[in-house]
ChimeraX commands (.cxc) that place a marker at each C-alpha (Angstrom):
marker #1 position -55.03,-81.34,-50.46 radius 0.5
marker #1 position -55.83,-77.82,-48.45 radius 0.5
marker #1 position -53.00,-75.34,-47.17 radius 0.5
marker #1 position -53.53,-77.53,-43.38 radius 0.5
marker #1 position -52.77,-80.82,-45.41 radius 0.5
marker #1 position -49.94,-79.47,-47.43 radius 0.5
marker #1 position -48.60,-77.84,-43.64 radius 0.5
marker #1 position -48.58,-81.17,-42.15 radius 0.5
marker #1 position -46.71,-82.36,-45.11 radius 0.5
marker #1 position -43.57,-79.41,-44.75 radius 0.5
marker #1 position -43.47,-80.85,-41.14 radius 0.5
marker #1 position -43.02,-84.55,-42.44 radius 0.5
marker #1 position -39.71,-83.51,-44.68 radius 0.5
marker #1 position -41.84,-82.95,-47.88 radius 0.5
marker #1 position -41.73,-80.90,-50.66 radius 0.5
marker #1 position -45.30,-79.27,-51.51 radius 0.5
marker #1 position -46.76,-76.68,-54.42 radius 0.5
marker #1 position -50.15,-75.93,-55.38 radius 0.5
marker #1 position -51.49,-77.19,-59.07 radius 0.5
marker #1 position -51.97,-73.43,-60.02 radius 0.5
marker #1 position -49.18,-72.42,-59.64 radius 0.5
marker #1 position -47.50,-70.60,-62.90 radius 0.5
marker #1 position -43.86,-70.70,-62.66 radius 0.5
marker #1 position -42.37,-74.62,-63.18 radius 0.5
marker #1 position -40.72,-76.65,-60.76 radius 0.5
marker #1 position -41.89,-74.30,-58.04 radius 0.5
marker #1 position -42.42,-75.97,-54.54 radius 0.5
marker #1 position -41.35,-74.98,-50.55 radius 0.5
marker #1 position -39.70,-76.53,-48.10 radius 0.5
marker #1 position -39.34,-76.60,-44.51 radius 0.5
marker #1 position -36.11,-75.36,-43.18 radius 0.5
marker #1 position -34.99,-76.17,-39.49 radius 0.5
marker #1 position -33.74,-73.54,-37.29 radius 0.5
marker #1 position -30.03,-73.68,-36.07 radius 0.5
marker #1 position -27.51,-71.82,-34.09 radius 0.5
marker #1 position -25.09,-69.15,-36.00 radius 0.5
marker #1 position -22.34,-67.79,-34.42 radius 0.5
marker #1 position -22.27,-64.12,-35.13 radius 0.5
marker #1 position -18.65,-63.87,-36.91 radius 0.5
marker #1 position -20.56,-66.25,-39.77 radius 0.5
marker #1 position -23.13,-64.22,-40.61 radius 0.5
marker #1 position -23.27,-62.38,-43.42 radius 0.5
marker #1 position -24.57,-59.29,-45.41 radius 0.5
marker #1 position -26.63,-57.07,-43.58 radius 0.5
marker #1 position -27.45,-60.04,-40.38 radius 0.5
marker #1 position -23.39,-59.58,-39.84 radius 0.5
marker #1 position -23.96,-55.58,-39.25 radius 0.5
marker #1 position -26.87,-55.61,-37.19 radius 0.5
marker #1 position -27.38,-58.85,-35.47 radius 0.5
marker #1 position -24.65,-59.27,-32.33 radius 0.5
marker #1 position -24.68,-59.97,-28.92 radius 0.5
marker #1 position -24.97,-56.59,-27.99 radius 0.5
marker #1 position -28.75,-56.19,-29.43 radius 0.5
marker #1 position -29.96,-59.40,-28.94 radius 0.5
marker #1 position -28.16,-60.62,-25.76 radius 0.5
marker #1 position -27.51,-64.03,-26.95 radius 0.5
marker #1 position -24.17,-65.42,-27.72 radius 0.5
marker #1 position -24.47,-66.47,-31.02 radius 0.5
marker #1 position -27.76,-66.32,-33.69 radius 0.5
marker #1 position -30.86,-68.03,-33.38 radius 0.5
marker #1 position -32.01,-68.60,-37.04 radius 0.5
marker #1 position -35.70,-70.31,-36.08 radius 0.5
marker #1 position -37.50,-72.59,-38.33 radius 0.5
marker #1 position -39.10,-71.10,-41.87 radius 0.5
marker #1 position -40.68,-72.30,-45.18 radius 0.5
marker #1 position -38.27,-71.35,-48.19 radius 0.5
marker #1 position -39.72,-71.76,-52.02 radius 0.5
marker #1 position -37.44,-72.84,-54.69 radius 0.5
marker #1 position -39.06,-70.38,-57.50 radius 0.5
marker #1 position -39.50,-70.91,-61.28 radius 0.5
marker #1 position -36.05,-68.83,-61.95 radius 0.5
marker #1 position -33.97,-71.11,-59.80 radius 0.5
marker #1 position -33.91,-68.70,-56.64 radius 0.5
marker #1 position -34.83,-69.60,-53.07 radius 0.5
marker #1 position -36.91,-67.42,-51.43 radius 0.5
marker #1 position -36.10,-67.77,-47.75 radius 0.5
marker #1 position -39.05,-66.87,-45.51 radius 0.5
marker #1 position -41.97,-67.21,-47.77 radius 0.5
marker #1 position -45.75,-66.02,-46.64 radius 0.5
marker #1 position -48.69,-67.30,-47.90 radius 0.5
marker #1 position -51.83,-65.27,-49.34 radius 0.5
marker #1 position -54.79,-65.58,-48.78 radius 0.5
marker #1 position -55.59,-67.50,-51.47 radius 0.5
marker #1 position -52.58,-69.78,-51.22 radius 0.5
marker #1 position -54.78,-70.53,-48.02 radius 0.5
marker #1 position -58.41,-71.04,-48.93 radius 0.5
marker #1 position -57.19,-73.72,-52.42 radius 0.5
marker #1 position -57.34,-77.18,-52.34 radius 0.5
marker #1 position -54.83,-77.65,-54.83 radius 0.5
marker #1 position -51.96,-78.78,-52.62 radius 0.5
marker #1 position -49.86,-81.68,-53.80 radius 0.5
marker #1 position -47.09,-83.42,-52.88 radius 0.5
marker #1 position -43.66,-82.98,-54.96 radius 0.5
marker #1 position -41.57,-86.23,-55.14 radius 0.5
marker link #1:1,2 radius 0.2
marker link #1:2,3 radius 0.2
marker link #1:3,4 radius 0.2
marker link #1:4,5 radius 0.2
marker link #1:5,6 radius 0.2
marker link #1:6,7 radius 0.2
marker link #1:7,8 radius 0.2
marker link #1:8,9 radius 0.2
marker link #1:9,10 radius 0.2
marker link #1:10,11 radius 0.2
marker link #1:11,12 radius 0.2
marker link #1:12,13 radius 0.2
marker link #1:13,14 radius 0.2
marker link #1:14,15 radius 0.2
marker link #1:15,16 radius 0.2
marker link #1:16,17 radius 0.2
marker link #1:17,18 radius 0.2
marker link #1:18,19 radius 0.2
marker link #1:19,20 radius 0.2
marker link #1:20,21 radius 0.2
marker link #1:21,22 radius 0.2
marker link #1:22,23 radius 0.2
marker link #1:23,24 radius 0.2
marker link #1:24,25 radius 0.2
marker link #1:25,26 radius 0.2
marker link #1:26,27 radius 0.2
marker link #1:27,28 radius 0.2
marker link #1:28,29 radius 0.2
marker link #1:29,30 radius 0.2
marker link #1:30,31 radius 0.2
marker link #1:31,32 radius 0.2
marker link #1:32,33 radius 0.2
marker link #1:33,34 radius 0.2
marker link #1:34,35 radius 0.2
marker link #1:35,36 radius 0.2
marker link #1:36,37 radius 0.2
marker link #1:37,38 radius 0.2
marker link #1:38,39 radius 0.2
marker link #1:39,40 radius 0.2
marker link #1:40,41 radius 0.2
marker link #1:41,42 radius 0.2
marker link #1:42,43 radius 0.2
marker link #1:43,44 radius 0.2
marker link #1:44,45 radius 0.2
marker link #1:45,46 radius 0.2
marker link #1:46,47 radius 0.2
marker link #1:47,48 radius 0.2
marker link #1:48,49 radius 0.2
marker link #1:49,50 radius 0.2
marker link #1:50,51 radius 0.2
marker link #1:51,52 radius 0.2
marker link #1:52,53 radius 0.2
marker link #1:53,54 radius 0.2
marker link #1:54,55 radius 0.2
marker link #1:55,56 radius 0.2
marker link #1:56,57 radius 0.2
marker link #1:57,58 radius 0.2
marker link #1:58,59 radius 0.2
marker link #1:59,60 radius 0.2
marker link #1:60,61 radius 0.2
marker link #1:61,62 radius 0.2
marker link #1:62,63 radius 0.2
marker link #1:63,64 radius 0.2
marker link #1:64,65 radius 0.2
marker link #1:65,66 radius 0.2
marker link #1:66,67 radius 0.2
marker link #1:67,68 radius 0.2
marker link #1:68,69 radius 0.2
marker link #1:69,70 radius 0.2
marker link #1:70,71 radius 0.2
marker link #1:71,72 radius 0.2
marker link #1:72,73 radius 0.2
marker link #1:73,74 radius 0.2
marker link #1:74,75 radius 0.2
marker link #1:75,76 radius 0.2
marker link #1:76,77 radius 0.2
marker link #1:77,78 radius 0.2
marker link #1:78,79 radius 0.2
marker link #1:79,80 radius 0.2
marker link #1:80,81 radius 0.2
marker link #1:81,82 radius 0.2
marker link #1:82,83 radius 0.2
marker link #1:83,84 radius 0.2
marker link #1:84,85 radius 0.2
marker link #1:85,86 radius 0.2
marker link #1:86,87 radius 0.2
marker link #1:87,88 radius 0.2
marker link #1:88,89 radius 0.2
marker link #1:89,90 radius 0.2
marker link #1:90,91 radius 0.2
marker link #1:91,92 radius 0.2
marker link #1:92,93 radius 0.2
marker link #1:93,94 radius 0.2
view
């Protein structure tokens, strides 16, 4: 399937990767946004994200696609390339 296909897929609650691919048991997922309050957040988001400079009450955390890579890591927030775009290699991971 194309990158449109495999899109369409995320937004359904599926799990996609693309066929050439290196790393094993690779794929992304869509994660929902939700509502932090500020006293949870951690690492750097706790030091600079407050109500002060963003003049909301607690954190907006809006939708993203994560990849689970080869290693075992999550990759929150991951971009396509332009290649990633133009395949047709998409498939569906059960």
């Amino acid at each position: 399937m194309n990158f449109g296909q495999a899109l369409e897929a995320l937004k359904q609650g599926k799990k996609v990767a693309r066929t050439g691919w290196n790393g094993k048991g690779m794929f992304l997922y869509l994660t929902g946004g939700s509502i932090v309050p500020f006293e949870k957040l951690t690492g750097n988001a706790k030091a600079y994200v407050n109500e002060e400079n963003t003049g909301l009450s607690d954190a907006c955390i809006c939708p993203h696609i994560d990849m689970k890579a080869a290693d075992g890591t999550i990759v929150v927030g991951w971009l396509a390339s332009q290649a990633d775009m133009l395949v047709e290699d998409w498939t569906i991971v059960e």
